[in-house]
FIKOLZA-1660 file (N, C-alpha, C; in steps of 0.1 Angstrom, whole numbers, plus 5000, padded with zeros to 4 digits):
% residues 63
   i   px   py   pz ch aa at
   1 6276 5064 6702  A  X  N
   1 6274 5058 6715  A  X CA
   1 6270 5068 6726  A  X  C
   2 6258 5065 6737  A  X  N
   2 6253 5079 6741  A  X CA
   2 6261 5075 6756  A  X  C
   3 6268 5083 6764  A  X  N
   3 6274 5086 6776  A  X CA
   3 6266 5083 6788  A  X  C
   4 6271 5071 6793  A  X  N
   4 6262 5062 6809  A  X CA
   4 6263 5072 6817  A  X  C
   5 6255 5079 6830  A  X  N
   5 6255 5083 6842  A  X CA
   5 6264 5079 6850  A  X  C
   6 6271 5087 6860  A  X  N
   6 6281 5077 6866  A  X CA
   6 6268 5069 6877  A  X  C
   7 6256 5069 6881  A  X  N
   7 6250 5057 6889  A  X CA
   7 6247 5048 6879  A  X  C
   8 6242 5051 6867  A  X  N
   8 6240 5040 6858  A  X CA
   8 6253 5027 6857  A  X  C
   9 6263 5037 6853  A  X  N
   9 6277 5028 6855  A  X CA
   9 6278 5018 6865  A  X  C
  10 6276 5026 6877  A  X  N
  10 6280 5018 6884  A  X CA
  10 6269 5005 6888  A  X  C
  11 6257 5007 6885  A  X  N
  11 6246 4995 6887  A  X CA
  11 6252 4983 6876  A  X  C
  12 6255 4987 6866  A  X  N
  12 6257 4979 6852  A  X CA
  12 6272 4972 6858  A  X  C
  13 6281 4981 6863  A  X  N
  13 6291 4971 6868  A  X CA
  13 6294 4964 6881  A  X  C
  14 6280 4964 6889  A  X  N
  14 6275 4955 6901  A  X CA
  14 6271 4946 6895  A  X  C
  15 6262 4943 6886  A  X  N
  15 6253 4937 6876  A  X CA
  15 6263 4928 6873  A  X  C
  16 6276 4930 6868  A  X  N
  16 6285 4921 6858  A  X CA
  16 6289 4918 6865  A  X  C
  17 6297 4920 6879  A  X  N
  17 6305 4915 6893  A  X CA
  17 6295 4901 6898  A  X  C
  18 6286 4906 6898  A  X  N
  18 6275 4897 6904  A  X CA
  18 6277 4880 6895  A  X  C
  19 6276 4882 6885  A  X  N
  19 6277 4871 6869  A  X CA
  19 6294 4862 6871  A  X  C
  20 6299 4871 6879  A  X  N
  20 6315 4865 6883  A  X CA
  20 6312 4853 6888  A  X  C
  21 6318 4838 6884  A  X  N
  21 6318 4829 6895  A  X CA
  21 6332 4824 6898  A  X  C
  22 6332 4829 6915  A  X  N
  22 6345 4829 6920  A  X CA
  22 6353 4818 6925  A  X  C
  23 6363 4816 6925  A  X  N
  23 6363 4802 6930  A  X CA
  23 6369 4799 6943  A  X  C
  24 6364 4785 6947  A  X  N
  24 6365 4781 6965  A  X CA
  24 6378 4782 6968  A  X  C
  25 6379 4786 6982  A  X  N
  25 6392 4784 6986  A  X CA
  25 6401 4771 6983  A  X  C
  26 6397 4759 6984  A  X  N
  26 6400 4749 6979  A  X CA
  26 6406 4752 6966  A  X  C
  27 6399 4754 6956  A  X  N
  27 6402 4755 6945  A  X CA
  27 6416 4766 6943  A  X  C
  28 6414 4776 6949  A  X  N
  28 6423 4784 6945  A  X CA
  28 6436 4776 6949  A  X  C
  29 6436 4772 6963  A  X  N
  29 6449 4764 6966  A  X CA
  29 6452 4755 6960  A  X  C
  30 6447 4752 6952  A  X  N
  30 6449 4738 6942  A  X CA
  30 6454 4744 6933  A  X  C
  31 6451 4753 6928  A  X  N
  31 6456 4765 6916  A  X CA
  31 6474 4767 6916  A  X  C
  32 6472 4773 6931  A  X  N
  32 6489 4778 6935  A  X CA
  32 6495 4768 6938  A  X  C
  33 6493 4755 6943  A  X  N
  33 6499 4743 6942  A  X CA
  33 6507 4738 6932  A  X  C
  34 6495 4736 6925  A  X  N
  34 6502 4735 6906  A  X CA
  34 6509 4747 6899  A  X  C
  35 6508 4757 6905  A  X  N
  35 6516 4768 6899  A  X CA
  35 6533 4768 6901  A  X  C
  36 6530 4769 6917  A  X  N
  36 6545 4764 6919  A  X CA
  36 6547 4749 6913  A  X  C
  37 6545 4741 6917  A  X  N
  37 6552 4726 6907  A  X CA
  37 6557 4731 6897  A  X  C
  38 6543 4734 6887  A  X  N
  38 6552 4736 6874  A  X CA
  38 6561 4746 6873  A  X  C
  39 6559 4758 6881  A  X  N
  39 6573 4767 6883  A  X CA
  39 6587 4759 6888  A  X  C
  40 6587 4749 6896  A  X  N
  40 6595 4742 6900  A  X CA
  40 6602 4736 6890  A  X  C
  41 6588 4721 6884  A  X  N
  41 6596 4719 6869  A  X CA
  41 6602 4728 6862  A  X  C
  42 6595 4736 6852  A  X  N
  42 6602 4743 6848  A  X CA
  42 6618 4748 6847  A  X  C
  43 6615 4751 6858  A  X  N
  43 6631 4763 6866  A  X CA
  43 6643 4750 6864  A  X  C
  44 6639 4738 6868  A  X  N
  44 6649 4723 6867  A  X CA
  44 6652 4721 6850  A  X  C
  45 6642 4721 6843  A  X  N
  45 6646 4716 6828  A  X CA
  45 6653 4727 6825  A  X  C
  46 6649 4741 6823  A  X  N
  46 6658 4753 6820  A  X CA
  46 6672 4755 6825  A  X  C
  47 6677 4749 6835  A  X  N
  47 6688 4745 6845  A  X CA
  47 6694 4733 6837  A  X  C
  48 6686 4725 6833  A  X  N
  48 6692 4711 6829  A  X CA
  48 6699 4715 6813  A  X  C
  49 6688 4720 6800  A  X  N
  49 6691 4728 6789  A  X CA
  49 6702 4737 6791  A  X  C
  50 6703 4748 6797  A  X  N
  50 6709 4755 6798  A  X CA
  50 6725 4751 6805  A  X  C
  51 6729 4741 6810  A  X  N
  51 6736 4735 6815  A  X CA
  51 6740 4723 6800  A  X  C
  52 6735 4719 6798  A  X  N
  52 6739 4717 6782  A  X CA
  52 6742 4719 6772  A  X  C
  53 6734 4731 6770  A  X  N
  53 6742 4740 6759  A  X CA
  53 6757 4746 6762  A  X  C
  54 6758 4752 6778  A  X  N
  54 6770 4755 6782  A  X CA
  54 6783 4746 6780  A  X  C
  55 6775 4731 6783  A  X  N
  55 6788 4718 6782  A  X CA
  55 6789 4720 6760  A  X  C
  56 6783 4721 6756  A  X  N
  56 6783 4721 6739  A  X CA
  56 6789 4733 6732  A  X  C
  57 6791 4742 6744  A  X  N
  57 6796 4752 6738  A  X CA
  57 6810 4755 6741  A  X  C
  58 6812 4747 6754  A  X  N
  58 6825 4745 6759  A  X CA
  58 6832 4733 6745  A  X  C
  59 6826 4725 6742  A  X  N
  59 6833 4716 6734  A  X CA
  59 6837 4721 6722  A  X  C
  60 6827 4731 6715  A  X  N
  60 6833 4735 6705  A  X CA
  60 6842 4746 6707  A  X  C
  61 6839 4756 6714  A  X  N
  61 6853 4763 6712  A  X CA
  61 6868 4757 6722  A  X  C
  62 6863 4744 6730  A  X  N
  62 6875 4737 6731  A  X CA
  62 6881 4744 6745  A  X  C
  63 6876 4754 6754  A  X  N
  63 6881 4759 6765  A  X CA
  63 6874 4746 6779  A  X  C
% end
C-alpha cells in the first residue's frame, strides 16, 4: 500500500465529509426526544424487574 501525501489526505477526506448527509435540526430533535422516552421507559421497567426480583428474593429467604 503506497503512503498518501499529507495534502492528498486531506483532499480525499474533504471529499468523504462532503458524501456525509447530515441531518435537519428537526430531525436531530426528534432523535433526542425518543432517546430520552426510551431512556425513561427503560429506567421504569428495570425499577419495576428489579423491584421484583427483590420482593422474590425476600420470600425465599423469608427476611
Amino acid at each position: 500500500m503506497a503512503k498518501t501525501n499529507p495534502a492528498q489526505f486531506v483532499r480525499q477526506v474533504r471529499q468523504e465529509a462532503n458524501k456525509v448527509t447530515w441531518p435537519t435540526r428537526r430531525e436531530t430533535g426528534i432523535a433526542t426526544i425518543m432517546v430520552f422516552v426510551m431512556v425513561t421507559l427503560m429506567s421504569v421497567f428495570f425499577l419495576v424487574v428489579d423491584e421484583i426480583i427483590a420482593l422474590g428474593i425476600q420470600l425465599v429467604l423469608g427476611t
